[in-house]
C-alpha positions as CSV (number, residue, x, y, z in Angstrom):
1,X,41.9,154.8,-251.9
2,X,38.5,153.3,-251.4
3,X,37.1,150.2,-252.6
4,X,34.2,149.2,-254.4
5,X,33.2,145.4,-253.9
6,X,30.7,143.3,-256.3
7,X,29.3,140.1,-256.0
8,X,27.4,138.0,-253.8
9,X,25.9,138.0,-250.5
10,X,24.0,134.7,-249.8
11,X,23.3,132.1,-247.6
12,X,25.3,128.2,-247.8
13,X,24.5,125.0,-247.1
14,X,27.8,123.4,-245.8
15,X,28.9,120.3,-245.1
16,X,32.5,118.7,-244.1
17,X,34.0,116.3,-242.2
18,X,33.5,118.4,-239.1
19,X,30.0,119.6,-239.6
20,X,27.0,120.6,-241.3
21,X,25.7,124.1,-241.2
22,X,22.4,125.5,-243.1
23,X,21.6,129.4,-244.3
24,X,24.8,130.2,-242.8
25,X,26.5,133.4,-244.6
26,X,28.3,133.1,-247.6
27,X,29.0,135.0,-250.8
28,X,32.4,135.9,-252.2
29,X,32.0,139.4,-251.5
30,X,30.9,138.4,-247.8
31,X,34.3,136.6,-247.2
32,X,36.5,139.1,-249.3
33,X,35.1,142.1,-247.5
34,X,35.4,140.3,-244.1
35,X,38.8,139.7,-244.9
36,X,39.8,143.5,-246.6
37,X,38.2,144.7,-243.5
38,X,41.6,143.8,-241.3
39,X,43.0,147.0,-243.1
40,X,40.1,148.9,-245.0
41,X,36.8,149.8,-245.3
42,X,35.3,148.5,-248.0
43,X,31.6,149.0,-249.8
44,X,29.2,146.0,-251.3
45,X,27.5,145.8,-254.1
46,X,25.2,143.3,-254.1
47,X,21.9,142.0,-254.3
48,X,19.9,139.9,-251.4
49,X,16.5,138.5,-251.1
50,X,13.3,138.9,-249.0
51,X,14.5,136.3,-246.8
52,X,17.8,137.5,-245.5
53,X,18.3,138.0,-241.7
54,X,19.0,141.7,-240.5
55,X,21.3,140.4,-238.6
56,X,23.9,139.8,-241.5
57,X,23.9,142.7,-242.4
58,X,24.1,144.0,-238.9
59,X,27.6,141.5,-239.2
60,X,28.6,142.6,-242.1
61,X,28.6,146.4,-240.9
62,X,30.2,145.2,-237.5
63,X,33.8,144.9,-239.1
64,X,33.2,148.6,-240.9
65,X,31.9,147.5,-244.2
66,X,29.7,150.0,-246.4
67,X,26.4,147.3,-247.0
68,X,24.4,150.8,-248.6
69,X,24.9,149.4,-252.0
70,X,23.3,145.6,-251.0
71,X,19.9,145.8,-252.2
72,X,16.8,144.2,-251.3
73,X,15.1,142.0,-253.7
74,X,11.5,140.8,-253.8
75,X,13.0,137.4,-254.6
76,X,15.3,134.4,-252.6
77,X,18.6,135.2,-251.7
78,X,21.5,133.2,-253.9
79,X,21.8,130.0,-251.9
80,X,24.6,127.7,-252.4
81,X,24.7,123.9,-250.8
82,X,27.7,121.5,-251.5
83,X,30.1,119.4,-249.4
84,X,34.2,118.2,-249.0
85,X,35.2,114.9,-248.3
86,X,38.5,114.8,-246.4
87,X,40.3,116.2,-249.5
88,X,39.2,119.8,-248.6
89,X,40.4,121.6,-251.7
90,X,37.7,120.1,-254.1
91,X,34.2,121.5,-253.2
92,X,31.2,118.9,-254.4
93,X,28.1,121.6,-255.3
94,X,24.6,119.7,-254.2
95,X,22.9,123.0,-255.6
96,X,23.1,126.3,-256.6
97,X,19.7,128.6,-256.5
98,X,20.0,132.3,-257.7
99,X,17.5,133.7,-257.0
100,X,17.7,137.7,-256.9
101,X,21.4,137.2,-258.3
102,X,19.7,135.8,-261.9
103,X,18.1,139.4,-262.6
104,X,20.5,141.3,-260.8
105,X,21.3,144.6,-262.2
106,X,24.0,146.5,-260.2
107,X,23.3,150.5,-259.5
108,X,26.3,152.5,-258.7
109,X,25.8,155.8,-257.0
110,X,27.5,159.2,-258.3
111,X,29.8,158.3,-255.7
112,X,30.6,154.8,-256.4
113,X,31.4,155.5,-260.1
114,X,34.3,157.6,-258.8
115,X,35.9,155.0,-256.6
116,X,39.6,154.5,-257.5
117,X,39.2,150.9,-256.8
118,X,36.7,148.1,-257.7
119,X,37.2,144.8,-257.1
120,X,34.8,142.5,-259.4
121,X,34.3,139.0,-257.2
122,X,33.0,135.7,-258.3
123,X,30.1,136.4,-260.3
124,X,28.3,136.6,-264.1
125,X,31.1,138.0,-266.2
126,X,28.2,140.0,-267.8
127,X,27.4,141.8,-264.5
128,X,31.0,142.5,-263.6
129,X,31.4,144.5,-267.3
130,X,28.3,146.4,-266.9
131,X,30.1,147.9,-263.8
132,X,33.1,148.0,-264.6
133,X,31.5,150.8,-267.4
134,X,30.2,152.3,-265.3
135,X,33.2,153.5,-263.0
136,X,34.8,157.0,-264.4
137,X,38.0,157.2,-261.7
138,X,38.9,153.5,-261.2
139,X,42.8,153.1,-260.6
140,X,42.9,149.8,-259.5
141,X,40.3,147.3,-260.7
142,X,40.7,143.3,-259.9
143,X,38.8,140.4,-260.8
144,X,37.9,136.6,-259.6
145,X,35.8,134.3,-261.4
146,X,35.6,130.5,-261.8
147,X,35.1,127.4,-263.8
148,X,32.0,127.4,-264.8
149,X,32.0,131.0,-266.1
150,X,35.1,129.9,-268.4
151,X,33.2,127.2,-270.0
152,X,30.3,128.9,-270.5
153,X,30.9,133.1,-270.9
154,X,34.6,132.5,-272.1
155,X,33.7,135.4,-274.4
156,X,31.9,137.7,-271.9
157,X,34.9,136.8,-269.8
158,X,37.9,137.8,-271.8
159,X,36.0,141.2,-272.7
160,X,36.3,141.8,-268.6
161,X,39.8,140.4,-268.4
162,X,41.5,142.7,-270.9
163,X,40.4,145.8,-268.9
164,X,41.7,144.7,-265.0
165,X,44.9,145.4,-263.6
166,X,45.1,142.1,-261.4
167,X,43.6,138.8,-261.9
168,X,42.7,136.3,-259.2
169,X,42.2,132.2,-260.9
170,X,43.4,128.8,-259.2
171,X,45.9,127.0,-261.3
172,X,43.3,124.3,-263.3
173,X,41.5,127.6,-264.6
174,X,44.3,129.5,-265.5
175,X,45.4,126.7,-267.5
176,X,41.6,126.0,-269.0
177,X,41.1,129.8,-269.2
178,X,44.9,130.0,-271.9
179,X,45.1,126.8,-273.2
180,X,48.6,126.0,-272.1
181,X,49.3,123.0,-269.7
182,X,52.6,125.0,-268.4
183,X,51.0,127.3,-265.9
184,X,53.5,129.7,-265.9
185,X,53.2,129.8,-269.8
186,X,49.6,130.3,-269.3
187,X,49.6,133.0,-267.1
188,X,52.1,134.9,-269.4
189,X,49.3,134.4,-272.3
190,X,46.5,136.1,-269.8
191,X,48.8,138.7,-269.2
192,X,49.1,139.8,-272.9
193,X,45.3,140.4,-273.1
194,X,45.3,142.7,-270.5
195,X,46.1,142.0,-266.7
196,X,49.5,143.4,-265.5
197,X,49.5,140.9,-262.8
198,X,47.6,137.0,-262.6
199,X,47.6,135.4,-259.1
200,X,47.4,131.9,-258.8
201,X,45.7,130.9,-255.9
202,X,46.7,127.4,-255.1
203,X,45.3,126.1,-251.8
204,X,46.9,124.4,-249.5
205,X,49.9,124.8,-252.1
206,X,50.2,128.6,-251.8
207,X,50.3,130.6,-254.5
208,X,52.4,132.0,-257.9
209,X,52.2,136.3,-258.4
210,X,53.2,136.7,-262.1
211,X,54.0,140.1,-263.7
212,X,55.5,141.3,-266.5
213,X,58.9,141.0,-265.1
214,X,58.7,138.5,-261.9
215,X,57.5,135.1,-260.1
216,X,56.9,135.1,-256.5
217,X,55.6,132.2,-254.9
218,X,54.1,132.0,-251.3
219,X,53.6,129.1,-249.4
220,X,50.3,129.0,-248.3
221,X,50.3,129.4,-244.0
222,X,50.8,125.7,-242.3
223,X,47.3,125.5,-240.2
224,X,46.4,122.2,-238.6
225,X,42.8,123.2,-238.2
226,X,41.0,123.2,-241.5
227,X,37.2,123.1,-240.8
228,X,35.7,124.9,-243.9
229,X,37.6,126.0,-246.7
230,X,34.5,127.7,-248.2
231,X,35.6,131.0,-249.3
232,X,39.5,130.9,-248.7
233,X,40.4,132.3,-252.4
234,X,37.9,135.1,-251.7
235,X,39.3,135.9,-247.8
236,X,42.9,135.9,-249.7
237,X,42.1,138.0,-252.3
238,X,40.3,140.3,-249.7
239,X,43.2,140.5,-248.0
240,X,45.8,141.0,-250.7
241,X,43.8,143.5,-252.5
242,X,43.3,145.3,-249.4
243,X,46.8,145.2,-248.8
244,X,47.8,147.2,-252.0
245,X,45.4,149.5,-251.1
246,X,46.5,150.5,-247.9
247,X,49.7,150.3,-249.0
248,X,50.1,152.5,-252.8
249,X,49.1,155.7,-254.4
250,X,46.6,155.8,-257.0
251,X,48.0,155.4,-260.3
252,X,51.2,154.8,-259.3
253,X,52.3,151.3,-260.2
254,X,52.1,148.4,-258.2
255,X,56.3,147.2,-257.4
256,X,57.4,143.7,-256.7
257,X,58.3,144.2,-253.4
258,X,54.8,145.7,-253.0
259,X,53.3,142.2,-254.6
260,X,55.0,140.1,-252.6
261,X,53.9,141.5,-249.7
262,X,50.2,141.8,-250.5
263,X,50.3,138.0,-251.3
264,X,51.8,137.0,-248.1
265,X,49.3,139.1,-246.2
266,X,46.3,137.4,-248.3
267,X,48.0,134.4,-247.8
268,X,48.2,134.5,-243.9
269,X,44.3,136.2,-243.7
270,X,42.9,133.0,-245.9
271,X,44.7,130.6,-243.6
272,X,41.9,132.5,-240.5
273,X,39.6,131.5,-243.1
274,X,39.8,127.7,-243.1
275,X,39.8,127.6,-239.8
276,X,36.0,127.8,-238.9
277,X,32.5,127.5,-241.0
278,X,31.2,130.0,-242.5
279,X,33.0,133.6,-241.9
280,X,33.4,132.6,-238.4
281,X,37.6,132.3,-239.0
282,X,38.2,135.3,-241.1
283,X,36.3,136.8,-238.2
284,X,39.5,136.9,-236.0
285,X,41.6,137.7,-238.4
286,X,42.6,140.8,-236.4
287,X,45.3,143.3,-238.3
288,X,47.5,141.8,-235.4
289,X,46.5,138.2,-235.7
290,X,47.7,138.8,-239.1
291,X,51.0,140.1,-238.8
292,X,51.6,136.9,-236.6
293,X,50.9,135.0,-239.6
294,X,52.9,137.0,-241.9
295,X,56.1,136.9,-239.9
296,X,55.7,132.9,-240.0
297,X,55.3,132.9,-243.6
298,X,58.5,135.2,-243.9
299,X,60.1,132.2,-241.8
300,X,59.0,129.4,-244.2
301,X,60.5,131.0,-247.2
302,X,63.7,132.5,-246.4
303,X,66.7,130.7,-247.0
């Protein structure tokens, strides 16, 4: 099965206790394609400006991403610019300019409308339903989004939800996004709009897998050297989603065994994540690298 990717490609302005980096790469589809690429091949859709380096895409293409559908605008590229303190799982935004993101219009090709898999990253809930109407063949279709779309698209939002398979939301939106302070409650109210699965990405905490009939939780891979968690729920869901691809036929449903497997292997490609600014960590997360990882989770959690 191939996969379709939306959202951004941009340029961050980071800063952390270890360092401050300017128009380095960023974009949740730049991280969750970086990390999908330890097992697949997947294709961005996305829009950039006048001002974006060759050379990122050049990158991006390095790991055997599809960057055809990332088109050129005559405006700035989306540039994000915020900062962590030394508790690294709340990022402080300084700014957020759209640029060619606030009149972006996604074109899918004859081709990309009969993808059996889309995966609808981080971005205007608006955007992510015109494409999602505009696949014909999709099998598999997952979702991330965030805060601020929640408090201000709730609507637009929950039209999306109740037509994806698997849902990707940290705990405090799950929570805002049903209503319900009991998380696991909350997820089970998501799930009866729509998504057969909700993961709950959880940071450093790991993370909850809910379907209809089971609860896994992963701890989240014990890394010492956390330089830049920028992107770390988009490298995990890269990496899970790419993991179900690899690993199921289209249509078929997705088992628990199969679940808890793609979460561990998400789980162990965001922990390459953290470990370097920028996509520079998810960078080495090689399919072997990986496995590494995996095998340590596996460890931590049997008893």
């Amino acid at each position: 099965m191939r996969m379709l990717v939306v959202g951004s490609v941009a340029f961050d302005d980071i800063q952390t206790p270890f360092g401050v980096k300017k128009n380095v790469l960023g974009g949740a589809a730049s991280h969750f394609s970086i990390a999908a690429a330890t097992l697949i091949e997947p294709k961005i859709i996305a829009v950039i400006g006048h001002d974006f380096p060759e050379k990122y895409l050049k990158y991006l293409s390095g790991f055997g991403i599809d960057t055809a559908g990332i088109e050129r605008s005559s405006d700035k590229t989306f540039h994000w610019s915020g900062f962590y303190e030394h508790d690294m799982a709340v990022a402080h935004t300084r700014s957020t300019e759209l640029g060619a993101f606030a009149t972006f219009e996604p074109k899918l090709s004859e081709e990309d409308k009969l993808r059996q898999v889309l995966f609808m990253a981080n971005i205007d809930p608006v955007i992510q339903y015109k494409v999602l109407k505009q696949m014909k063949n999709a099998q598999l279709v997952g979702l991330d989004s965030m805060n601020f779309w929640i408090e201000s698209k709730k609507k637009d939002l929950w039209k999306v939800i109740k037509e994806v398979d698997i849902l990707f939301l940290n705990d405090a939106e799950v929570r805002m996004l049903a209503g319900e302070a009991s998380l696991i409650k909350a997820a089970k109210a998501i799930q009866k709009q729509g998504p057969d699965i909700v993961v709950v990405k959880k940071g450093e905490h790991g993370v909850t897998a809910i379907s209809h009939n089971h609860i896994f939780v992963s701890p989240a891979f014990p890394t010492e050297k956390v330089i830049d968690p920028t992107g770390a729920g988009d490298s995990f869901a890269g990496g899970c989603m790419s993991y179900l691809v690899a690993n199921s036929q289209p249509g078929k449903k997705i088992s628990d065994d199969l679940l808890r497997r793609a979460v561990a292997w998400g789980s162990a490609v965001a922990s390459f994540s953290v470990e370097g600014f920028s996509t520079s960590g998810v960078a080495k997360a090689t399919k072997a690298n990986v496995e590494k990882r995996v095998e340590v989770l596996r460890n931590l959690s049997a008893f």
